[in-house]
Backbone as CSV, one residue per row, in Angstrom:
resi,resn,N_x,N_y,N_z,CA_x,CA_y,CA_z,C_x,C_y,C_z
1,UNK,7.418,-4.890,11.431,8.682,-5.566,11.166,8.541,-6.425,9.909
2,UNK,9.444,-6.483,9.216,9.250,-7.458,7.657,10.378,-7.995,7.605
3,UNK,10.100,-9.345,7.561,10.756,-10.245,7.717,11.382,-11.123,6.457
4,UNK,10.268,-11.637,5.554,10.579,-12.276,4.257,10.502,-11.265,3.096
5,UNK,9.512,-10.245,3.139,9.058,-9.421,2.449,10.403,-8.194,2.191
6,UNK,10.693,-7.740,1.083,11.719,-6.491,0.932,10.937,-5.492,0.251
7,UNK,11.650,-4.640,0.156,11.342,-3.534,-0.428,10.112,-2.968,-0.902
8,UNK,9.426,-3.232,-1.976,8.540,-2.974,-2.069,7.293,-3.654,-2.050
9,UNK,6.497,-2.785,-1.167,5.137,-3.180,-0.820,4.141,-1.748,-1.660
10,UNK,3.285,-2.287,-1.949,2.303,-1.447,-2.264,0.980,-1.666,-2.117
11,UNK,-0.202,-0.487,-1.932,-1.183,-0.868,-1.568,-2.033,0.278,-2.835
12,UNK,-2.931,-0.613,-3.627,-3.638,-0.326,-4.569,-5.505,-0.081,-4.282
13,UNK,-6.084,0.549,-4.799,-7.680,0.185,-5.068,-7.758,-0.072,-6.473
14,UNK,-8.551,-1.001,-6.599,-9.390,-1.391,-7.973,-11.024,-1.745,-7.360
15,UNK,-12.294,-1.616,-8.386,-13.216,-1.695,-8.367,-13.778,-3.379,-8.966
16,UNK,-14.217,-4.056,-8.478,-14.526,-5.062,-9.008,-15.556,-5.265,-10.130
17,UNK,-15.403,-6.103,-11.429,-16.254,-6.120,-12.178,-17.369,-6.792,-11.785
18,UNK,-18.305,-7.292,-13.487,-19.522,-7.912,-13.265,-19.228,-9.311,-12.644
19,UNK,-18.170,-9.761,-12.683,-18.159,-11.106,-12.367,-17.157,-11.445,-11.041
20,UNK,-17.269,-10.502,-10.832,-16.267,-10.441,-8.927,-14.816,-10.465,-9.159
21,UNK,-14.515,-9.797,-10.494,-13.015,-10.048,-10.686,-12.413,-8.308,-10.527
22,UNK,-10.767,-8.521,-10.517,-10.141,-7.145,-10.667,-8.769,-7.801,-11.059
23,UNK,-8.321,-6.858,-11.996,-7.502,-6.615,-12.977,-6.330,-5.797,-11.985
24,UNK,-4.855,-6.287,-11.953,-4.001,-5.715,-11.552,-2.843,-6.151,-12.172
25,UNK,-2.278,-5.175,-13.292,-0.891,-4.933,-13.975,-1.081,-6.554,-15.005
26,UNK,-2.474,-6.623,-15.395,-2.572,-7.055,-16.634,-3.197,-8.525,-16.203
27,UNK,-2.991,-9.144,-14.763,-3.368,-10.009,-14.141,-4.719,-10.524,-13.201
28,UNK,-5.717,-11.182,-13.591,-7.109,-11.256,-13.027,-6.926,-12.284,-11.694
29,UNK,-8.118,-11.277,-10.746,-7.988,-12.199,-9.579,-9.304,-12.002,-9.204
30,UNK,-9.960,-13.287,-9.024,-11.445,-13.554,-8.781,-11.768,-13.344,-7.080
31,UNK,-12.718,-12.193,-6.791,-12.733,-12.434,-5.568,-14.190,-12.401,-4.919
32,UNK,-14.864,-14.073,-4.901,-15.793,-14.379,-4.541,-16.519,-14.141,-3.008
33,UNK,-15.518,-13.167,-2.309,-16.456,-12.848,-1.313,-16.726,-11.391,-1.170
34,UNK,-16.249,-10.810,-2.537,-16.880,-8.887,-2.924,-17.782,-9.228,-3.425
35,UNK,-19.146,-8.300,-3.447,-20.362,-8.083,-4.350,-19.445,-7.257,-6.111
36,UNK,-20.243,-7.351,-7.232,-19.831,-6.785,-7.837,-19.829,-5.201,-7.716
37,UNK,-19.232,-4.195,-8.643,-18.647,-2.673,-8.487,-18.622,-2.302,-7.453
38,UNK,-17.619,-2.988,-6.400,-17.640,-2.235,-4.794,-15.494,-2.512,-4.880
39,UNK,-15.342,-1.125,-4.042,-14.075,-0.870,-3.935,-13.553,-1.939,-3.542
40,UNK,-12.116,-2.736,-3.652,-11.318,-2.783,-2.902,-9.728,-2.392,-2.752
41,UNK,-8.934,-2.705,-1.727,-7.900,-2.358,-1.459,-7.390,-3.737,-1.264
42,UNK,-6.053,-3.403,-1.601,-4.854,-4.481,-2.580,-4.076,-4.368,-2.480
43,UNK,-2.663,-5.213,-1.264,-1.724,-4.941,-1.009,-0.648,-6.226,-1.463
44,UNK,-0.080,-5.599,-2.305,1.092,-6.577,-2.697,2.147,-6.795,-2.046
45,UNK,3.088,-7.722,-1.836,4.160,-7.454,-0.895,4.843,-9.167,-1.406
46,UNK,5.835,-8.663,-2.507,7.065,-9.337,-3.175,7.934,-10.084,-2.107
47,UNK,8.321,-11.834,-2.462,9.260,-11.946,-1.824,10.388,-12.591,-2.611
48,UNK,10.976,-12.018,-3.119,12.516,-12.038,-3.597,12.752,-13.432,-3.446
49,UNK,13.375,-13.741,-2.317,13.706,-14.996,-2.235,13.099,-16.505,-2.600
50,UNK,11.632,-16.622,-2.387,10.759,-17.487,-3.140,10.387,-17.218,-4.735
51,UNK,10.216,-16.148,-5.318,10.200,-15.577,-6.683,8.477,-15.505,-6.816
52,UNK,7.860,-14.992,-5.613,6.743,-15.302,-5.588,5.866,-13.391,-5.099
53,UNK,4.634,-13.611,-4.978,4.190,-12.177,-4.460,2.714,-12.571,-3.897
54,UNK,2.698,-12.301,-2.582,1.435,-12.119,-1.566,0.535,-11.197,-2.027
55,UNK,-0.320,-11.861,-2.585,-1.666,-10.542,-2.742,-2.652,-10.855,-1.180
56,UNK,-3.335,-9.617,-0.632,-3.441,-9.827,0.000,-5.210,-8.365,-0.587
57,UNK,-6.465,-8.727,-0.478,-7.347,-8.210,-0.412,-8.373,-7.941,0.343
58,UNK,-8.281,-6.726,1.057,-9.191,-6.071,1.638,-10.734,-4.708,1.094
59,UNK,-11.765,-5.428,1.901,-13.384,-4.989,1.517,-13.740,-4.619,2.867
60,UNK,-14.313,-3.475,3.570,-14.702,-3.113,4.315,-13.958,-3.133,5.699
61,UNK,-12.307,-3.080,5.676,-11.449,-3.419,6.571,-11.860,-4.504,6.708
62,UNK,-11.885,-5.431,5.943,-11.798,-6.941,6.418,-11.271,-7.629,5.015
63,UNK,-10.426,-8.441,5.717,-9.705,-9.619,4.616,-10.268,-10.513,3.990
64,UNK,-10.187,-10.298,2.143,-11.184,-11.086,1.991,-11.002,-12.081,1.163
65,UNK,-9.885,-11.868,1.103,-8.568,-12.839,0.302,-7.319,-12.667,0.100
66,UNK,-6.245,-13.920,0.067,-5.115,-13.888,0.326,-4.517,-15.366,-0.566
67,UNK,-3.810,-14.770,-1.617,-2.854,-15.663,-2.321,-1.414,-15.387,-2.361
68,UNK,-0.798,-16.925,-3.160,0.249,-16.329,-3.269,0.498,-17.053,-5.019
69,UNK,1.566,-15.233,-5.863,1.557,-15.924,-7.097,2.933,-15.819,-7.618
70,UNK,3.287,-16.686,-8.615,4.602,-15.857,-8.908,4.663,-14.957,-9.323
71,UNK,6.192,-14.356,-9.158,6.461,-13.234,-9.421,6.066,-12.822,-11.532
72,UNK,6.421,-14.001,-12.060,6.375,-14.214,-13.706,4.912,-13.579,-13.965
73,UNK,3.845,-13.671,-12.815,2.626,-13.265,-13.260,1.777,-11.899,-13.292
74,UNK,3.323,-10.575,-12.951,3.135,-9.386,-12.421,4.703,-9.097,-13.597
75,UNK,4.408,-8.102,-14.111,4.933,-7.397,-14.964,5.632,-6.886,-13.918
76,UNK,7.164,-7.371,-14.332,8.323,-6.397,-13.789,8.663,-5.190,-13.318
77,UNK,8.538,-4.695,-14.734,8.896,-3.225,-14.533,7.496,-2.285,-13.429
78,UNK,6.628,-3.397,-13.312,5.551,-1.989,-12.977,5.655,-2.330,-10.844
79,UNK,6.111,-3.505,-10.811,6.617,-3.658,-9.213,7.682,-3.447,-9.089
80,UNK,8.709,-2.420,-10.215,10.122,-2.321,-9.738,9.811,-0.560,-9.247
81,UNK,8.778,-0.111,-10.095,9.015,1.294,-10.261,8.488,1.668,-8.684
């Protein structure tokens, strides 16, 4: 059920660099509890009404971070498409 969240949700992999970071739609997000070059999975989920977007990162089916950023910090067009 989704409640605050609309339309689009998406769920990404990126590989983490040398320094525990990953790059998504031009935007860096440090995630100090991945080892470096190990997969993760990356689910965004926009909420319209705050002007904001839930990143939400998963490593080995487990959560391993969870922010929230504005929307200004995710290129438009690439969470409209």
């Amino acid at each position: 059920m989704k409640v605050a969240f609309f339309e689009i949700e998406e769920w990404e992999k990126r590989i983490t660099n040398g320094y525990r970071k990953i790059s998504i739609y031009s935007f860096e997000i440090q995630i100090p509890k991945v080892p470096p070059y190990e997969e993760v999975l990356i689910h965004l989920a926009p909420n319209e009404t705050k002007n904001t977007v839930e990143a939400r990162i998963w490593y080995q089916n487990q959560l391993v971070y969870k922010s929230f950023y504005p929307l200004s910090c995710f290129k438009q067009s690439s969470l409209e498409s």
